[in-house]
C-alpha positions in Angstrom: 99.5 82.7 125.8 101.8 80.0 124.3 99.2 78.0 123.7 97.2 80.1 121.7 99.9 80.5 119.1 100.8 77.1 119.0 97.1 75.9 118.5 96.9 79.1 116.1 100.2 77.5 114.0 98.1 74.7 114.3 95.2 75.0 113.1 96.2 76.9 110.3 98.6 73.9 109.4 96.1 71.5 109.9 93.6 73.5 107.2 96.4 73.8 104.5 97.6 69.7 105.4 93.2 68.7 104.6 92.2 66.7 101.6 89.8 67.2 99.8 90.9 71.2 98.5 89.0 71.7 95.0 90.3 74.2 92.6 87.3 76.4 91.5 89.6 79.4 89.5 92.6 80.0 87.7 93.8 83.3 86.7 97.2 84.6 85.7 99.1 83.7 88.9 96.2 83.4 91.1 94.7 80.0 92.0 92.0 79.5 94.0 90.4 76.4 96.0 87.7 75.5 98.0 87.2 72.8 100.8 84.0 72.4 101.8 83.3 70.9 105.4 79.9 70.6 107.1 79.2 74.5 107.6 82.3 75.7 107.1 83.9 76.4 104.0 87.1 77.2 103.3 89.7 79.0 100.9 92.8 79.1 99.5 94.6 81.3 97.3 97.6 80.5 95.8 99.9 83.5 94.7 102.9 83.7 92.6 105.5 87.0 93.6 108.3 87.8 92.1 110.1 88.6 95.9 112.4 86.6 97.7 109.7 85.1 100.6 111.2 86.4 103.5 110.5 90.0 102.1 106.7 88.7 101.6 106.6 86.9 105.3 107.9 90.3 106.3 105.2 92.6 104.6 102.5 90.2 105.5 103.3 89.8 108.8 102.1 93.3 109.4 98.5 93.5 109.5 98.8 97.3 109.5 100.4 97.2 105.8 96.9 95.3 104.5 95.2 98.6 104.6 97.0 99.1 101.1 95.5 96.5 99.4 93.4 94.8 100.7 89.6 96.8 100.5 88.1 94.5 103.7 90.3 96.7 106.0 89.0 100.6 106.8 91.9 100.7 109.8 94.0 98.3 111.4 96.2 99.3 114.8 98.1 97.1 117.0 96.2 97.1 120.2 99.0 94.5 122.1 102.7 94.0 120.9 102.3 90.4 123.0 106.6 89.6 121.5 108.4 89.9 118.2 106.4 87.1 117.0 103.2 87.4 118.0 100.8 90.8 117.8 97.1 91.8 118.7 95.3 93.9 116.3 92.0 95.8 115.6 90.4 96.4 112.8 87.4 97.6 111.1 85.7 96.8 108.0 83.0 98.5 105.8 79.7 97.0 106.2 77.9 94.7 103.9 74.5 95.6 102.1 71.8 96.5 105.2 74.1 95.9 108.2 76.9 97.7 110.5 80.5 98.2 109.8 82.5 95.2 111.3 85.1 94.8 113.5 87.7 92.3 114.7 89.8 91.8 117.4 92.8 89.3 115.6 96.0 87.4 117.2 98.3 87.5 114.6 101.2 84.6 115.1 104.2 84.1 113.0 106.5 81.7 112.5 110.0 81.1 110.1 110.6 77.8 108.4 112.7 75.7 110.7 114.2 74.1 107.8 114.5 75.1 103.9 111.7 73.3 102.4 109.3 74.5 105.5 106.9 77.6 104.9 106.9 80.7 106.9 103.9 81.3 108.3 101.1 83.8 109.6 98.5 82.7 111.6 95.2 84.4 112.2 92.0 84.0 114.7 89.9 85.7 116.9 90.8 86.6 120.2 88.6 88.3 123.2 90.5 91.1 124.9 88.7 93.3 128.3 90.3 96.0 126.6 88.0 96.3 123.2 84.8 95.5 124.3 82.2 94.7 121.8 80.6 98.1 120.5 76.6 99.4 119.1 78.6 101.0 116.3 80.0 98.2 114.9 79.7 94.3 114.7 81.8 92.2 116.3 83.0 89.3 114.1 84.9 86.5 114.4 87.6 84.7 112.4 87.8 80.9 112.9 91.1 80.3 111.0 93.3 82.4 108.6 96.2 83.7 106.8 99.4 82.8 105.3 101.8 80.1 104.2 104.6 81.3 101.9 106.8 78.7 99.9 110.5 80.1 98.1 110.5 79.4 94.7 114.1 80.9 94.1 116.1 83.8 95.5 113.7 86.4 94.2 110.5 84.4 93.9 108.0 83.0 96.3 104.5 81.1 96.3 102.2 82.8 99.0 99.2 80.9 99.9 96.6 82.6 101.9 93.8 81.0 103.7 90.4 81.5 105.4 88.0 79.6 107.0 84.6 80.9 107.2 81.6 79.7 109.1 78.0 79.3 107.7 76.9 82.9 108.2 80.2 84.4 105.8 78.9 81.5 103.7 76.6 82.9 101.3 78.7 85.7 100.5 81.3 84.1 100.0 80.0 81.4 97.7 78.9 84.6 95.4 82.6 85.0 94.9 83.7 81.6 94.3 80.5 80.7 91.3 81.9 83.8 89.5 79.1 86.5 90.7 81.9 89.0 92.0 85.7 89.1 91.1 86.8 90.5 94.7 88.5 87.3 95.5 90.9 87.8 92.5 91.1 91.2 92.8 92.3 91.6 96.1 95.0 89.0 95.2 96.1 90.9 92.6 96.3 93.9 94.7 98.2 92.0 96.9 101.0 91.3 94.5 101.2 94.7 92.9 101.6 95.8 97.0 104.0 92.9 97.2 106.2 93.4 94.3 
């Protein structure tokens, strides 16, 4: 158990720390990049919020709050309070053109900055649990590497940087969004700082 959060911490550090991160969009307070890498691409999308950053790290934290703006989550429950840190959730999405709804089984780690100029973070994978086998009503999907890095700005102002990591089957759907074919990228972000603010 402790070292899945650490290597989750990790690996999400590890992501935002890459080189290579390309910005493809720029929008009001909404930046977002690419990093392409073999089969997996990546994102990043930067968010300025007008909220001190531990209220964001707070309201982020809790994947069951994403239901209210983010339109990828149908429900969301915690299957495993694991500690006060670290969470195991299900959720289910709506399917995609032709195929079944989704669903995910997530380990949801968080961390505060150990010193002023660190982030707080949420980190986000995957995780196999007896408990939720995988079902014919839905498929079972997997997240390699996501969520959140939040930076304070000021007292009442924060930059929240979330992340995902998607392998070649998300791939083609996703690259609709990022060469300007669907706005659902942007749009979520912005629904996540009118739920933020």
């Amino acid at each position: 158990q402790e070292y899945m959060s650490y290597s989750n911490i990790a690996v999400l550090t590890n992501l935002a720390a890459k080189p290579g991160w390309e910005i493809s969009s720029t929008l009001n307070n909404i930046k977002i990049w690419t990093h392409e890498d073999g089969d997996v691409l990546s994102f990043k999308v930067e968010m300025k919020v007008k909220i001190p950053s531990h209220v964001a790290f707070s309201l982020l934290s809790d994947y069951t709050f994403h239901q209210g703006w983010d339109k990828e989550f149908i429900t969301c429950e915690i299957l495993q309070a694991v500690n006060e840190d670290e969470k195991i959730y299900y959720v289910t999405c709506p399917p995609r053109r032709g195929h079944k709804p989704r669903d995910f089984v997530i380990l949801v780690t968080r961390r505060q900055p150990r010193n002023p100029s660190d982030p707080y973070i949420v980190a986000v994978k995957s995780v196999a649990l007896a408990s939720m086998p995988v079902s014919l009503e839905y498929s079972r999907s997997e997240i390699l590497c996501s969520g959140f890095q939040i930076y304070s700005d000021s007292k009442n102002s924060c930059t929240v940087c979330y992340f995902n990591q998607v392998a070649s089957g998300g791939k083609m759907y996703l690259a609709a969004n990022l060469t300007g074919l669907s706005k659902s990228i942007e749009d979520t972000a912005l629904e996540c700082i009118k739920f933020l603010e």
